[in-house]
C-alpha positions as CSV (number, residue, x, y, z in Angstrom):
1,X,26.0,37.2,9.9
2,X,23.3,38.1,7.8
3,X,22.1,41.2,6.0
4,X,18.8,41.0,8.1
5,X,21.0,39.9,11.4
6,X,23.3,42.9,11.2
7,X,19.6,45.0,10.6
8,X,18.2,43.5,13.1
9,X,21.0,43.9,16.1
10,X,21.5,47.5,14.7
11,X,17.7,48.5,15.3
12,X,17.4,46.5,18.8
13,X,15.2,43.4,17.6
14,X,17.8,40.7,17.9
15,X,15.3,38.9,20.6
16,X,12.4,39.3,18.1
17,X,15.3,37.7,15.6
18,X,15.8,35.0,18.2
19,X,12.3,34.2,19.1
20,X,11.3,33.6,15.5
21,X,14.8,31.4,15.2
22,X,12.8,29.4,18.2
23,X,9.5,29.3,16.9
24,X,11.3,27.9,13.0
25,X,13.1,25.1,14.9
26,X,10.1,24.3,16.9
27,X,8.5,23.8,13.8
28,X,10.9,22.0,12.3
29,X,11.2,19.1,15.5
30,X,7.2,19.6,15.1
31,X,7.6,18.2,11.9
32,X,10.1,16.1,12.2
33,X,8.6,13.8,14.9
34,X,5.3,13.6,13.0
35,X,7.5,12.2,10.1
36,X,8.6,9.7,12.5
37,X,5.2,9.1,13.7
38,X,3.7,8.0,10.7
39,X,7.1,5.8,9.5
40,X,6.3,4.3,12.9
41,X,2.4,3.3,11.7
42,X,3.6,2.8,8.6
43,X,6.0,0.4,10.0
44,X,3.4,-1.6,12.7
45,X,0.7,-1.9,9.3
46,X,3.4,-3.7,7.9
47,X,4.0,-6.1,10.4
48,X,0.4,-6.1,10.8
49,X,-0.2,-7.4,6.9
50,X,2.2,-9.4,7.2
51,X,0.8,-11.4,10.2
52,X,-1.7,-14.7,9.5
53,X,-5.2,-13.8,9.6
54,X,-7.4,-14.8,12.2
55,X,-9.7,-17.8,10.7
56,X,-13.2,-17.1,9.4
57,X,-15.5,-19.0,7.7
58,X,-13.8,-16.4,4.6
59,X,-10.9,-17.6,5.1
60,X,-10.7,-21.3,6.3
61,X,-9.4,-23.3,4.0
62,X,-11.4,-26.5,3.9
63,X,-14.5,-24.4,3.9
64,X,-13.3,-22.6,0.7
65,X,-12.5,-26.0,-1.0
66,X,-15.6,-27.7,0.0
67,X,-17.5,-24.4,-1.5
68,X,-15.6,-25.1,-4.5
69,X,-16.5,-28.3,-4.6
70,X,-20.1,-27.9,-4.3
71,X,-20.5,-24.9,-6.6
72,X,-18.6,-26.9,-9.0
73,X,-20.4,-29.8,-9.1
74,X,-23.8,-27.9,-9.1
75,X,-22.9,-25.8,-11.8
76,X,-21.3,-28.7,-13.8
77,X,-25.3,-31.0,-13.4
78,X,-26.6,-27.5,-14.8
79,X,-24.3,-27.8,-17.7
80,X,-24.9,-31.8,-18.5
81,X,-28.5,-30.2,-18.6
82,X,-28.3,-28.0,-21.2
83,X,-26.4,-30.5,-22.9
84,X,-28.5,-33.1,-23.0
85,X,-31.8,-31.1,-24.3
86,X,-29.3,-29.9,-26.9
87,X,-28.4,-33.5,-27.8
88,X,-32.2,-34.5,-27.8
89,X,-33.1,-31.4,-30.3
90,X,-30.4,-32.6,-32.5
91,X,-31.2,-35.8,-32.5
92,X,-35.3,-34.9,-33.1
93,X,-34.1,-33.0,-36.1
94,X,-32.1,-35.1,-37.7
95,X,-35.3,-37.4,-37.9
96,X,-36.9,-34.8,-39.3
97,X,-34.5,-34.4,-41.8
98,X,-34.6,-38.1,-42.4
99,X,-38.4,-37.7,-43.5
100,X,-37.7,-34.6,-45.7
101,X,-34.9,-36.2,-47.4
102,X,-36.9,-38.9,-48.1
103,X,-39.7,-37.6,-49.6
104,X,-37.2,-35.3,-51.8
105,X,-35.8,-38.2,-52.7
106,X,-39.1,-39.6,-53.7
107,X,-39.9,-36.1,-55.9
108,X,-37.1,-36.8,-57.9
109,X,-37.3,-39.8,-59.0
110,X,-40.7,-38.7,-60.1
111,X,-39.8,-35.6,-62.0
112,X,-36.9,-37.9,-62.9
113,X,-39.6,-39.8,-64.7
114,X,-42.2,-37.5,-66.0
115,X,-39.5,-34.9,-67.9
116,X,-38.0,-38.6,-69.4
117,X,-41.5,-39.8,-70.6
118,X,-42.5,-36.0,-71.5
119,X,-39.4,-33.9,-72.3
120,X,-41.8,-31.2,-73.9
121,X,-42.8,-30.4,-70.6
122,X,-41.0,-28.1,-69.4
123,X,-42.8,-28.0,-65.4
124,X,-41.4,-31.7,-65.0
125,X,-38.1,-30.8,-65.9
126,X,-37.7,-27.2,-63.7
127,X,-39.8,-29.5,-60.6
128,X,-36.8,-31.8,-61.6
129,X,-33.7,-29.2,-60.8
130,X,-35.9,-27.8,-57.6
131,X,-36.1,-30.8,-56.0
132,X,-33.1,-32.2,-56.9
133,X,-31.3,-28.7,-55.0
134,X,-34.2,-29.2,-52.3
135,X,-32.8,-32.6,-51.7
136,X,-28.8,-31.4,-51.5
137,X,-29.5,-28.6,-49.5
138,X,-31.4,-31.2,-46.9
139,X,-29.0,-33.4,-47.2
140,X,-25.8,-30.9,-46.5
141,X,-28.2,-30.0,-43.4
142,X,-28.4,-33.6,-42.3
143,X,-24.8,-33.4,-42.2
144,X,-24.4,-30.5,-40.3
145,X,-27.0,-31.9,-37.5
146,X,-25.0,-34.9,-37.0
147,X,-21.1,-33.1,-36.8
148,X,-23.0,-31.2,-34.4
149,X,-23.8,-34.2,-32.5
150,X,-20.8,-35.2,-32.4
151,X,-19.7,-32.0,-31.2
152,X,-22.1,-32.3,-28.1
153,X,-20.5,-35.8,-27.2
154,X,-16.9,-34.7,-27.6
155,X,-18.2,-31.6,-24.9
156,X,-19.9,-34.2,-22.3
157,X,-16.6,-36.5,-22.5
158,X,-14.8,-33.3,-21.9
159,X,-16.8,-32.7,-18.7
160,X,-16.1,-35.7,-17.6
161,X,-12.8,-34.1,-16.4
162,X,-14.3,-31.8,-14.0
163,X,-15.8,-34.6,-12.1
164,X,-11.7,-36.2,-12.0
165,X,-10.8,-32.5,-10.9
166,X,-13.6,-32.7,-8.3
167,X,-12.3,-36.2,-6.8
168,X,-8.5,-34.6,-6.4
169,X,-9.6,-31.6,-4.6
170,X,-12.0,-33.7,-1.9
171,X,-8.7,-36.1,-1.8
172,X,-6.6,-33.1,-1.1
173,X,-9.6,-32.0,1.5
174,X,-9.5,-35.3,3.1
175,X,-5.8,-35.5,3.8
176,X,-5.8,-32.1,5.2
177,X,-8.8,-33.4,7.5
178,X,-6.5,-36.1,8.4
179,X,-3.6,-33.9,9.6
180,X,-5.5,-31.3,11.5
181,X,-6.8,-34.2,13.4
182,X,-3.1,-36.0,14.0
183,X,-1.6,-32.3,14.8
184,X,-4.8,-31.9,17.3
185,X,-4.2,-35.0,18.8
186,X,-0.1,-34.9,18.7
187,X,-0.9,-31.5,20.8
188,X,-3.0,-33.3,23.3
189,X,-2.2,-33.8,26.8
190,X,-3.4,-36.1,30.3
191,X,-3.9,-32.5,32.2
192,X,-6.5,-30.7,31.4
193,X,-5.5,-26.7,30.8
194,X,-7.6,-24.8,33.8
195,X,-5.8,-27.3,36.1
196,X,-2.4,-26.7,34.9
197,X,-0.1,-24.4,37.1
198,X,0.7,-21.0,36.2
199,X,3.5,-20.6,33.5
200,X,6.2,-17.9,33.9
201,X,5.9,-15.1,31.5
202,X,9.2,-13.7,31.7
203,X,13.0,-16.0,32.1
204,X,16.2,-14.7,32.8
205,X,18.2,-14.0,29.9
206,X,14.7,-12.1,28.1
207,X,15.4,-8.9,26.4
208,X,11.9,-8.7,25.7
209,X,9.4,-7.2,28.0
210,X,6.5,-7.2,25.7
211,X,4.0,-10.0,26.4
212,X,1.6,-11.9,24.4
213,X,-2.3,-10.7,25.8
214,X,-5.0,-13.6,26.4
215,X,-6.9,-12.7,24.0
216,X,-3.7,-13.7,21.3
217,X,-2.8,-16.9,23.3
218,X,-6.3,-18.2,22.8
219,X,-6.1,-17.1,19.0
220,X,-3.2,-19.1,18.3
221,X,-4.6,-21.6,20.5
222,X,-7.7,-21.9,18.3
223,X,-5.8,-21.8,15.0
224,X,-3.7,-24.8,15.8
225,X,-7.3,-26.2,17.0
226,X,-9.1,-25.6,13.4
């Protein structure tokens, strides 16, 4: 017995003592079946995670390949696109470069002969060194335009892939076509369900007595139907 016991019985408040002892434990099983409460929910949003989602146009998954499929292809025509204009820029500025190399080329060979013919002057000879940097510097560009040509081409053949990748994914859309239609038909029969008699819910032997609503028959019913 406690200090506060032996106080209590000696002043005449044991049943106040016991009444509080009451109200603590009725706490306590207050508590303790709202801990089992929850690890009861917590339990059933397991299960309930854990069980296959009804389908939904979110969730199907031939509609998420052939969404795939089409976003992949539209973005990939976007990408040829840009591409191509790249390509034809290039390809416009590397004639460009053509002309300006030519007529470099042409400068020099002038200055070339002027500052031979007139070394005192000293304008042919500095036209001389521009032009002949002018025509290194256009021709280092030229150079530059075509590796990135190249480039571009070496990008579209890469592409090329994504069509292959398209093609296995509308193959592997195809066979799954192809089986939802066999297991639909496998699952077919000669009597048509509203005729059908009356199943029993319950056999002997079950230790079960919870039983599947309508409403999840016809779920399942339309999942293997999909």
């Amino acid at each position: 017995m406690t200090q506060e016991e032996l106080d209590a019985l000696m002043s005449g408040d044991i049943d106040d003592m016991d009444m509080a002892e009451d109200e603590l434990l009725g706490d306590d099983l207050e508590s303790s079946s709202l801990d089992q409460e929850e690890e009861l929910l917590s339990e059933e949003k397991i299960v309930h995670d854990n069980h296959p989602p009804l389908p939904t146009d979110e969730n199907k998954m031939v509609h998420q390949l052939d969404d795939v499929t089409k976003e992949s292809e539209e973005k990939a025509t976007q990408i040829f696109d840009i591409i191509d204009s790249i390509s034809n820029e290039l390809m416009e500025k590397e004639e460009n470069a053509n002309r300006v190399i030519e007529v470099l080329a042409s400068n020099v060979a002038l200055f070339g002969t002027l500052s031979s013919k007139f070394p005192d002057v000293q304008a042919f000879a500095v036209q001389l060194e521009k032009n002949q940097q002018a025509l290194q510097d256009a021709n280092e560009g030229l150079e530059t335009l075509q590796a990135s040509g190249e480039s571009i081409m070496s990008v579209m053949d890469i592409m090329q892939y994504q069509d292959i990748h398209r093609q296995k994914i509308e193959r592997v859309i195809n066979v799954m076509r192809a089986l939802s239609r066999y297991m639909t038909t496998l699952f077919e029969g000669k009597v048509d369900d509203s005729k059908r008699v009356s199943s029993a819910k319950h056999i002997e032997g079950d230790s079960n007595s919870e039983l599947a609503s309508t409403d999840d028959i016809e779920a399942l019913l339309a999942q293997f139907g999909q």
